[in-house]
C-alpha positions in Angstrom: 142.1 150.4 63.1 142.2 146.4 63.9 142.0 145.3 67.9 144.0 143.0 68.2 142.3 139.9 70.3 143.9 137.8 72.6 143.2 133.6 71.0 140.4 131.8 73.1 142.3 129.2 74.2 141.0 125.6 74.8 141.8 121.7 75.0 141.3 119.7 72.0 138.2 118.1 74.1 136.5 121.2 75.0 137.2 122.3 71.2 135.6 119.0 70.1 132.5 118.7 72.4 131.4 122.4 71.4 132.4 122.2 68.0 131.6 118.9 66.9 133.6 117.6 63.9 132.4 116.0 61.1 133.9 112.4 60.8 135.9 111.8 57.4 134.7 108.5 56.3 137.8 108.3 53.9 140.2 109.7 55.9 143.3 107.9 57.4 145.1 110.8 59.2 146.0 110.7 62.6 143.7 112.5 64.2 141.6 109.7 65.5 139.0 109.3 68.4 137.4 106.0 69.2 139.0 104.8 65.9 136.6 107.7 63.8 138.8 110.0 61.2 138.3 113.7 61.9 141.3 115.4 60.0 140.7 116.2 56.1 143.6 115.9 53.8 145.8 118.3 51.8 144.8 117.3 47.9 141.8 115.9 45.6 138.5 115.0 47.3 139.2 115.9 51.0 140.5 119.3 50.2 137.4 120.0 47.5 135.2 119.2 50.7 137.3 121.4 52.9 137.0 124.4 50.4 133.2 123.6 49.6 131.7 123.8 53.6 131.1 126.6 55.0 134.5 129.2 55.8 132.9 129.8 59.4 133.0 125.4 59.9 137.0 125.0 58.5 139.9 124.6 61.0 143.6 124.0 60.2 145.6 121.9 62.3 149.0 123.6 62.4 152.2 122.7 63.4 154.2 125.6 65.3 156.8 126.5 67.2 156.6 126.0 71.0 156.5 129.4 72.5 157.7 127.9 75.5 160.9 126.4 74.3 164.2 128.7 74.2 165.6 128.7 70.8 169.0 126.8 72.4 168.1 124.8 74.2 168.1 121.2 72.9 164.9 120.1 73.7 163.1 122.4 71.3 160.2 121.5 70.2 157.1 122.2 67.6 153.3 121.9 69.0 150.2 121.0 67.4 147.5 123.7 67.1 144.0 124.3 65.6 143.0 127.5 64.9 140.0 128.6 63.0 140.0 129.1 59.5 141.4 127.9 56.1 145.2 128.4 56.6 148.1 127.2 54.1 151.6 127.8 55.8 152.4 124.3 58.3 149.0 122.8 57.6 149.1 119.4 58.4 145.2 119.1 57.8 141.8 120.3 58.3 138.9 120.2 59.7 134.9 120.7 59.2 133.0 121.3 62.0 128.5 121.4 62.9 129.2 124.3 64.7 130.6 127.6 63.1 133.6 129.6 65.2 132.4 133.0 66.0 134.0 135.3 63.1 134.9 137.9 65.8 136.8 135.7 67.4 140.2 133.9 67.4 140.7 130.8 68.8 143.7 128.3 69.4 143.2 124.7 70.3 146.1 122.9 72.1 146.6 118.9 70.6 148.6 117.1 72.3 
């Protein structure tokens, strides 16, 4: 039987300060502090470096519905999340982190 685990939930700079991302020096996505790439493409060499590092070290920045939001209202509205792990549906990138998520646990990252 699985127990299911509520996320650990934290901000995208408690998430980077324990995790530490590795910088892409090719990268030109948006996810960008003090001018340094962090977010790992979709295709070719970024996602061969993505699959190659270590499973325990990949996040996927995911774009999802706000849970917030009512479903009529106007203002609805998607979020940006990273959650540990190689994940393909709304992927908007990746990244590769020093240290590894704990494999027991489940984390989601607010990035606003």
């Amino acid at each position: 039987m699985t127990v299911q685990r509520a996320p650990i939930e934290m901000t995208f700079e408690e998430w980077f300060e324990k995790f530490k991302p590795v910088a892409n020096p090719t990268g030109d996505g948006f996810v960008q502090v003090d001018d340094v790439c962090y977010v790992f493409g979709l295709h070719g060499a970024d996602l061969s470096k993505v699959q190659a590092a270590d499973p325990n070290c990949v996040w996927t920045l995911i774009e999802s519905d706000d849970v917030d939001c009512d479903e009529d209202d106007e203002d609805y509205d998607t979020v940006l999340l990273i959650s540990d792990g190689y994940h393909r549906v709304n992927r908007m990138g990746h990244f590769i982190t020093e240290v590894p998520a704990d494999p027991e646990s489940f984390y989601e990252i607010s990035y606003d």
